[in-house]
C-alpha positions as CSV (number, residue, x, y, z in Angstrom):
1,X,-34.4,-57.0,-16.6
2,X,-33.6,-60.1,-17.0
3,X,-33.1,-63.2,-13.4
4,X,-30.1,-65.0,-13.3
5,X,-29.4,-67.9,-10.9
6,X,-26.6,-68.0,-9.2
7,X,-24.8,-70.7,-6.7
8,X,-22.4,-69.1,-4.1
9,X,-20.0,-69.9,-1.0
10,X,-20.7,-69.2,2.3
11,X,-17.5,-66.8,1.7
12,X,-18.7,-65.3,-1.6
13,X,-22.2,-64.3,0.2
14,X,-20.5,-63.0,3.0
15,X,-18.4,-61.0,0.9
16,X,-21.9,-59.8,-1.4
17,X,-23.4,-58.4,1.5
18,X,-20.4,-56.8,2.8
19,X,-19.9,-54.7,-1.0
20,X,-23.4,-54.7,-0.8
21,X,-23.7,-52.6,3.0
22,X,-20.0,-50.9,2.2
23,X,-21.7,-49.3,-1.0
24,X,-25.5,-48.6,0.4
25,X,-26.7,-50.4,-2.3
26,X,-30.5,-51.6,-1.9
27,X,-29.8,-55.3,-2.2
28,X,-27.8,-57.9,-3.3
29,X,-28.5,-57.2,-7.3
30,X,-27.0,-54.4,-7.2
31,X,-24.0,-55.8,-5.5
32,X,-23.6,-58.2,-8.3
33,X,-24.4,-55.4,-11.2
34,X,-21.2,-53.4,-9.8
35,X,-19.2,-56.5,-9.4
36,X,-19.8,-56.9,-13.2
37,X,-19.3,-53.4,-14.2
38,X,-15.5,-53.6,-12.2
39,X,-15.3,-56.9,-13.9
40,X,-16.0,-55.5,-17.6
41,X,-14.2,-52.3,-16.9
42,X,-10.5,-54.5,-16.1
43,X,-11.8,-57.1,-18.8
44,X,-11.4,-53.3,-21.2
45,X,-8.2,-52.2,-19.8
46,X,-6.9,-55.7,-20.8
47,X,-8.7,-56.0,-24.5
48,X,-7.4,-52.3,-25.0
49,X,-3.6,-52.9,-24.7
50,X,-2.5,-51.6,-28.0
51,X,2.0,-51.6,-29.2
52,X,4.4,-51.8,-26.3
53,X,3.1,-51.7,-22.9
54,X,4.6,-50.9,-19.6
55,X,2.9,-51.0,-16.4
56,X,3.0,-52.6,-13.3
57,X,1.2,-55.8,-11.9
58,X,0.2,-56.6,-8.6
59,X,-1.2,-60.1,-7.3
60,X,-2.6,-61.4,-4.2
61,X,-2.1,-65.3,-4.4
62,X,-3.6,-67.6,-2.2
63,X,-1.4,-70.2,-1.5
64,X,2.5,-69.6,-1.2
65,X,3.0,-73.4,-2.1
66,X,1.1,-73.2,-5.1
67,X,3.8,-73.2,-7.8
68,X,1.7,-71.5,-11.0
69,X,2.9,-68.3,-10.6
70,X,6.5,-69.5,-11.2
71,X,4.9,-71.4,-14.2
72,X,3.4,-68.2,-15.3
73,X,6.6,-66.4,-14.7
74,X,9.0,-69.0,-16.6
75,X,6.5,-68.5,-19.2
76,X,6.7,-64.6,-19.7
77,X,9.9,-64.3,-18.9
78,X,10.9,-61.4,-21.0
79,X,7.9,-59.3,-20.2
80,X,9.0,-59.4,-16.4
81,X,11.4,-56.8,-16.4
82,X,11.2,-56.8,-11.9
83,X,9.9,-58.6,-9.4
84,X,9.2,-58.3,-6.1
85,X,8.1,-61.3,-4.0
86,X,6.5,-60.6,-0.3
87,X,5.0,-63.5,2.2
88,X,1.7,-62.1,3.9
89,X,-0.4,-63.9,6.3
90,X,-2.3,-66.7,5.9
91,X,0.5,-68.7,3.8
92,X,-0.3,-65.7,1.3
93,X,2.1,-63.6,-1.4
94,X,2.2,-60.6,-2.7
95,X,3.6,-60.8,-6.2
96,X,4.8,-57.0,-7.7
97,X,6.3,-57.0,-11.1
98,X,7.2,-54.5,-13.7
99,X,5.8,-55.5,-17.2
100,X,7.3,-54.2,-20.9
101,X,6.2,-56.3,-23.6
102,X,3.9,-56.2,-26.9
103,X,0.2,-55.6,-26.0
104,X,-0.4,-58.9,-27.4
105,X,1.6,-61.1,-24.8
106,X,1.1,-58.6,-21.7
107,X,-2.7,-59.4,-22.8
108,X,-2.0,-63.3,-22.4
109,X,-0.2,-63.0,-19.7
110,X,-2.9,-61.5,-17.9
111,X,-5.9,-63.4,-18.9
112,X,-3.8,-66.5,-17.7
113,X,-3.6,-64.7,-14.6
114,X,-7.4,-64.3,-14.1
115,X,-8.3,-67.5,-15.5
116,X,-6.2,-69.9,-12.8
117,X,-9.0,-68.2,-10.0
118,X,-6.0,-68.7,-7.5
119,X,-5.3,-65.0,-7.1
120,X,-7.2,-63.0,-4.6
121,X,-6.1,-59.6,-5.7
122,X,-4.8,-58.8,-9.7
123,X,-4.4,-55.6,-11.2
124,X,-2.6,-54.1,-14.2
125,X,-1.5,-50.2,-13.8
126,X,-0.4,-49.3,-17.3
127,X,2.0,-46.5,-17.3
């Protein structure tokens, strides 16, 4: 097996050892090795989208006055067929939005999602 290095936040190590005691796992590797496998396994869902694709989308953001989920929005206009828009706590939003589109954009759409790393919270339930 191989070692890997890794640099984390306070808030990230916090949250380790929290999967890590919430899971009874032995130690902190094997925190990491079933973030990855949840990681992979969405990476899959996403890489699988195959024709016309309808689901829905649900995203924790961060920061309410953060304006790149409009951006994103603007953007894939006509694969957001509803939206709902909610204000949590902690300046947070809950974004919920029906998606219909080709596999191909839904696909984009969501790797943009995940690659801005200002969402707490994304996932795709395909219908």
């Amino acid at each position: 097996m191989g070692i890997v290095s890794v640099s984390l936040n306070k808030e990230s190590i916090e949250a380790l050892d929290d999967i890590q005691r919430r899971f009874g796992l032995k130690g902190r590797s094997e925190a990491v090795r079933r973030a990855i496998s949840a990681a992979k396994a969405e990476v899959q869902v996403i890489e699988g989208l195959e024709g016309m694709v309808e689901g829905v989308l649900i995203i924790v953001k961060k920061d309410h006055s953060d304006p790149w989920m409009n951006w994103i929005q603007a953007k894939y206009e006509n694969e957001i067929k509803t939206q709902l828009h909610s204000h949590l706590k902690d300046h947070k939003c809950l974004e919920v939005m029906v998606v219909s589109g080709e596999a191909k954009k839904v696909s984009s759409m969501l790797k943009e999602i995940h690659s801005t790393g200002k969402a707490d919270y994304v996932t795709f339930v395909k219908s």
